[in-house]
TORZAZA-480814 format. One record per residue (C-alpha): x, y, z; residue in three letters. Coordinates in pm, whole numbers, plus 50000, padded with zeros to 5 digits. Each point is the difference from the previous one (the first is absolute). Layout:
BEGIN
XYZALA/...
This chain:
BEGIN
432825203771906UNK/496854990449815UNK/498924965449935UNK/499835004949618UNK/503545014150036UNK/501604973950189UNK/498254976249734UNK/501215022449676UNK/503554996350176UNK/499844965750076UNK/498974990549633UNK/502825022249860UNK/502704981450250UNK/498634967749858UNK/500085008849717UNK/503215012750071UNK/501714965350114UNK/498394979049698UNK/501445017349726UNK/502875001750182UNK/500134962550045UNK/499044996249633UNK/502815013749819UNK/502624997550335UNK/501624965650108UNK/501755016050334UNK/497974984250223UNK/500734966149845UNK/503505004849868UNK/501455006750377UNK/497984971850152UNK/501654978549771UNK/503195011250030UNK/499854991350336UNK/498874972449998UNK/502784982349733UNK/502645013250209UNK/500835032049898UNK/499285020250321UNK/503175001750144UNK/499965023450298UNK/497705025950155UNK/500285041049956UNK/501025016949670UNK/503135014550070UNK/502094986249738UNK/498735015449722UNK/502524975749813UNK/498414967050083UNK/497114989949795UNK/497474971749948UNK/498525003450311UNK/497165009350218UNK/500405029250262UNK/498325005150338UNK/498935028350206UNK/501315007650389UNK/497494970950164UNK/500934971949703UNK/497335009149823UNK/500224991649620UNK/500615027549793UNK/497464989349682UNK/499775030049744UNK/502274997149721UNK/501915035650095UNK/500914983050313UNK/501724971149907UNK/503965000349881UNK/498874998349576UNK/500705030249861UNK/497534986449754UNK/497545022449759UNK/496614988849948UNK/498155004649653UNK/496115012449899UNK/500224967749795UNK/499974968150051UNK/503454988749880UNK/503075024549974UNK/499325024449754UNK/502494987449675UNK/501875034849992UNK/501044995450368UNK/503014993150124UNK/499484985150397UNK/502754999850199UNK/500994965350169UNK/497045008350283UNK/497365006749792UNK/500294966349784UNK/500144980250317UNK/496665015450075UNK/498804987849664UNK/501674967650002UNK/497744992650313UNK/496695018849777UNK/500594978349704UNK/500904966750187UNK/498964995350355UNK/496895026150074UNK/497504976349830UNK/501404973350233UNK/498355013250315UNK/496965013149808UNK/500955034849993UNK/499215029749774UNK/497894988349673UNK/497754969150046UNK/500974990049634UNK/503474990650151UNK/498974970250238UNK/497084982849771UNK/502014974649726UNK/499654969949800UNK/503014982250176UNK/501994968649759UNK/501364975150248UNK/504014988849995UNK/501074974849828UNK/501574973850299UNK/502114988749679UNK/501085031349915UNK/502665012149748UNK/503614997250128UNK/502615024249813UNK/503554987049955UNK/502665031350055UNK/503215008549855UNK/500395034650125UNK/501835029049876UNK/499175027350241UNK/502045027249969UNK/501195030850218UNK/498775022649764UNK/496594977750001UNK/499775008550395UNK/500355036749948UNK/497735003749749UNK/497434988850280UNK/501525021450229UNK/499975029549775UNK/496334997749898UNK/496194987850074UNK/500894965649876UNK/499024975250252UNK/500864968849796UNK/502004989349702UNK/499514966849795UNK/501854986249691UNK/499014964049887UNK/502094984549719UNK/501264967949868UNK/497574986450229UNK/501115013450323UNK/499715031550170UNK/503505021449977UNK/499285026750187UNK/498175007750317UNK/500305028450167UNK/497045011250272UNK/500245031550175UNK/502325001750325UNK/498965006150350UNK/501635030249957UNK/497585007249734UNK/496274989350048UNK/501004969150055UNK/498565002850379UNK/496555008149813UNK/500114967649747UNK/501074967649977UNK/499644969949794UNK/496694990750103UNK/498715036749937UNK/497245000549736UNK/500785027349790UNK/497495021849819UNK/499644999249641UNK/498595030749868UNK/499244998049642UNK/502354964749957UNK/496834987650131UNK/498365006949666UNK/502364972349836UNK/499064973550274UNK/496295009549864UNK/501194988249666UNK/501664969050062UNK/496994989450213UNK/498055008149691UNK/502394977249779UNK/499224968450223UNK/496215005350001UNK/499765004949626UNK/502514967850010UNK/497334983850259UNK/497125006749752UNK/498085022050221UNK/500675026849728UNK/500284995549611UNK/503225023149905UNK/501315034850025UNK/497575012049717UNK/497144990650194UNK/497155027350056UNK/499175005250316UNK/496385009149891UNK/498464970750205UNK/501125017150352UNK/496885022250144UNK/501945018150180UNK/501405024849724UNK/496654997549779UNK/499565036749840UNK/503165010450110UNK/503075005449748UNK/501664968450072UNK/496694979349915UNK/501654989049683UNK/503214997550074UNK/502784976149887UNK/501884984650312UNK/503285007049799UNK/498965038849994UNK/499464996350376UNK/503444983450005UNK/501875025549745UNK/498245032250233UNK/498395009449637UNK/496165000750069UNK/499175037949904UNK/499685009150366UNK/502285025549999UNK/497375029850067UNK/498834978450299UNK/503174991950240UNK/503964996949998UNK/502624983050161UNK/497804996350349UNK/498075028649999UNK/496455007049829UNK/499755033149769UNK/496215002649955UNK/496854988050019UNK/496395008150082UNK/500365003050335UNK/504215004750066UNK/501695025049837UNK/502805000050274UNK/502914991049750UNK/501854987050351UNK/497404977250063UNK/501334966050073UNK/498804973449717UNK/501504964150235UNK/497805006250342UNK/496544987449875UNK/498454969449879UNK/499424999449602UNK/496535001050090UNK/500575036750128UNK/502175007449703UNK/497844991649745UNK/496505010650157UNK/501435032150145UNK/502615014749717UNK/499254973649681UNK/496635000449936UNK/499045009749654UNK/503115008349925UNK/501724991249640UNK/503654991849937UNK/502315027549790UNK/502544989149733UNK/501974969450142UNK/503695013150130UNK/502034991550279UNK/498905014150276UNK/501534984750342UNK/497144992750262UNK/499574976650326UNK/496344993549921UNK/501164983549698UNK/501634980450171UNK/497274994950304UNK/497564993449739UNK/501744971649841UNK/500734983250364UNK/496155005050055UNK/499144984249706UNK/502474970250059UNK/498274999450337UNK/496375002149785UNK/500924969749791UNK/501914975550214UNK/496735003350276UNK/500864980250305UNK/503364989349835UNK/501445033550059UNK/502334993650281UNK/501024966949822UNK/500945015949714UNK/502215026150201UNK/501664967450198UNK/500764982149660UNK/502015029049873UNK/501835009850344UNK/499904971650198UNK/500474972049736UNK/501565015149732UNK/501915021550137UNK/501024985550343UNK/499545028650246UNK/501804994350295UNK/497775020250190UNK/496505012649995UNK/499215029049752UNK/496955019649960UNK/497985023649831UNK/497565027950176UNK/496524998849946UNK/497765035350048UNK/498354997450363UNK/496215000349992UNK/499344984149688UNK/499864965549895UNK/501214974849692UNK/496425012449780UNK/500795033350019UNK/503784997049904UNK/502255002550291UNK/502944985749921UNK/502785025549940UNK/503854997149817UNK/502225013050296UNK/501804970950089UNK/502744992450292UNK/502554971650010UNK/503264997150122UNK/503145008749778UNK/500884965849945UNK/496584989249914UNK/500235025249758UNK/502754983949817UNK/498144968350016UNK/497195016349807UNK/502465013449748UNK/501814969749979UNK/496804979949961UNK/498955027349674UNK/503234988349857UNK/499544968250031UNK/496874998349846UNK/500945022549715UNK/502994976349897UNK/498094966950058UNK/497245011249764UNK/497614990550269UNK/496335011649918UNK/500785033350229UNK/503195002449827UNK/498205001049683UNK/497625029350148UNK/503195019450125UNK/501334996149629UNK/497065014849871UNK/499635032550171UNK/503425005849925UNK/498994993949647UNK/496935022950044UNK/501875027150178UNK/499315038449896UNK/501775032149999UNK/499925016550290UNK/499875038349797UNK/500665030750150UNK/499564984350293UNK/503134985450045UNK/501975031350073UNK/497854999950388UNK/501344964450102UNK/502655001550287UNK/503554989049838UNK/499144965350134UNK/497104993149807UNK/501115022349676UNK/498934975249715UNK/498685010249663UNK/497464971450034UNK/496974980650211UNK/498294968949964UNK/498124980650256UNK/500985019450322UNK/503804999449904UNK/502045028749902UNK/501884986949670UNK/503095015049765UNK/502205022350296UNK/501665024349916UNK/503654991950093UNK/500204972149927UNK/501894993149650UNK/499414967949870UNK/496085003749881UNK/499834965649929UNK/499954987250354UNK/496594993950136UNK/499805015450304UNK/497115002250251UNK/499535026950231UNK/498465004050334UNK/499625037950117UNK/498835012350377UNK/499785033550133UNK/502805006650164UNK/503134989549797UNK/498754964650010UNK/500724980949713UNK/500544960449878UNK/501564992649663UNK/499844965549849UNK/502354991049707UNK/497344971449843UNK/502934987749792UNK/503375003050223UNK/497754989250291UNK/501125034550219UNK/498375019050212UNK/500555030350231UNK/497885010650278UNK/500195030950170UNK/497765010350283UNK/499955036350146UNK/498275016550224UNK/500375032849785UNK/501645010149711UNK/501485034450120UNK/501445002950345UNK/502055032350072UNK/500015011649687UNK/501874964649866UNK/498124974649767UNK/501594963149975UNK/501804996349642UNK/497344983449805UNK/503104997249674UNK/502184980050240UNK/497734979250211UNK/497594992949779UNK/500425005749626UNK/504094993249959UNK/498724966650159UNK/498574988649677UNK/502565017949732UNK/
């Protein structure tokens, strides 16, 4: 064989393994099932046993994902397709993707770079009067739900967390669960405390002074059109994906990986806004955390501990990812957020509390709900856990299912099935966390668990 052939090869088998690695956690995913216990005995025999590793003959560990026990499916994209419906293998797979891989620097470099908000050592302490139920249980046992939390009349009612029988081998407590697009409403309330800090004038302030977006559509933009996902952008990007631009016309081309920098230099430039609509978009959402991020300077992280950490009472540290390779000038900081379930609540709980006090926030919250906007057409797309008629501020607003339109009701929507609900008035909420909303052809009852809830 030819040296230029045995280099053509070589490159191709590199080549090869990097993509591979890319888009394929296998590797990863069976070291650390082994090493949190789940590797239970060698040889593969018992094709009944699963959640653990297998071994060859010798003792040799068995890595590739076909030769471990899951009978799990692996997707082109990054998350589970929303049409899919993964059997009990495949969304332990993804539970580990969406929760652990970025914990041993694996796959993405975006996953393992954050601006980190320290615990509170006074954290918030619930008080319980539980109602679990039977039929509670099997709704977690039936479907992707991995946790269940009502909090009313000041004390959480029901808690129900998936059982070992479940995932619950795969989670726990302390597990720092990804937010997906909920992540867009922490952006918000961060936003709330630093135009209640002074750093920024109000939600009708231009963001014209930021250089970052100069000759780009959203040079003259309103933070409340940022915040309502109504800047004319619609011929531009969508959900998380860009549609167009000078350079990009891959319609599949992700719009959260890159700094704003990128964004706006790369896709933006010279580019002019079309009639203002709703049109549902991370770098929206990115652009207002970036701009927070722009105004606040060096106070950034402080701002991000007063409304977690202080306000809020995390019992644990939370964090948001920040794009690898970039820096603060350029507009790294980016909305997906993790915290645990019960710091979640505390975050909800915390909204509430500031909405009924009146505090300054409060105030802010009150006014994007007052400023909300139709949602159009584009209602009829949402998943039945975020089907609202309205938006306002990175909130879905007015659900559909829910009878009494005179209750204020916030709402918190992730990819997934994941959804918080906060009655502002009959100081409720509901959060549901799951891992995917289909699973075996079975979707959670979003009538009973969530909207009844509030009827």
């Amino acid at each position: 064989m030819t040296k230029k052939i045995i280099i053509i090869l070589l490159a191709i088998y590199i080549n090869f393994i990097s993509t591979s690695l890319a888009g394929d956690y296998s590797l990863s995913f069976n070291i650390w099932l082994k090493e949190n216990g789940h590797t239970l005995r060698s040889g593969c025999d018992n094709k009944k046993t699963r959640n653990i590793l297998c071994y060859d003959e010798f003792g040799n560990e068995l890595w590739t994902n076909k030769e471990n026990n899951l009978n799990n499916k692996i997707y082109e994209s990054w998350t589970i397709p929303s049409n899919a419906n993964p059997n009990d293998d495949t969304l332990i797979y993804y539970i580990y993707k969406y929760h652990h891989s970025h914990e041993t620097g694996d796959g993405d470099t975006l996953q393992w770079q954050k601006y980190n908000i320290k615990p509170n050592k006074n954290y918030y302490k619930f008080d319980y009067n539980l109602n679990n139920s039977e039929k509670n249980k099997q709704n977690l046992l039936k479907t992707p739900i991995l946790s269940y939390l009502k909090y009313e009349d000041q004390n959480i009612t029901i808690d129900e967390f998936t059982p070992k029988e479940r995932f619950g081998n795969f989670v726990n407590e302390n597990t720092k669960l990804r937010s997906m697009s909920i992540g867009k409403s922490m952006v918000s309330y961060v936003l709330g405390h630093a135009i209640c800090s002074g750093y920024i004038d109000s939600v009708d302030s231009k963001i014209n002074d930021w250089p970052l977006v100069k000759n780009t559509l959203y040079e003259n933009q309103k933070l409340i059109d940022l915040l309502n996902m109504s800047t004319g952008d619609q011929k531009y990007v969508s959900d998380s994906f860009l549609k167009g631009s000078s350079k990009y016309r891959d319609k599949n081309f992700e719009a959260d990986t890159k700094d704003i920098h990128y964004y706006m230099t790369m896709n933006f430039a010279d580019t002019k806004p079309s009639k203002k609509k709703y049109n549902y978009s991370i770098l929206n959402t990115n652009l207002i955390f970036n701009y927070i991020l722009f105004k606040t300077g060096n106070d950034f992280e402080k701002i991000l501990s007063q409304t977690f950490n202080e306000k809020a009472r995390i019992k644990n540290s939370v964090y948001f990812f920040r794009v690898p390779n970039s820096s603060r000038n350029l507009g790294d900081a980016n909305s997906l957020f993790y915290a645990t379930r019960l710091d979640f609540l505390r975050i909800a709980k915390s909204m509430m509390d500031d909405y009924q006090n009146n505090t300054c926030v409060g105030k802010y919250l009150k006014e994007i709900y007052n400023k909300r906007i139709s949602k159009g057409n584009d209602k009829i797309t949402d998943s039945d856990y975020n089907k609202t008629k309205s938006y306002g501020g990175h909130f879905h607003f007015d659900y559909f299912g829910i009878k009494n339109k005179e209750k204020v009701i916030f709402g918190m929507g992730g990819y997934g099935g994941q959804a918080i609900l906060i009655d502002m008035d009959a100081s409720k909420i509901i959060y549901i966390y799951s891992i995917h909303y289909n699973s075996r052809g079975k979707k959670y009852n979003v009538k009973k668990l969530l909207l009844n809830e509030f009827n």
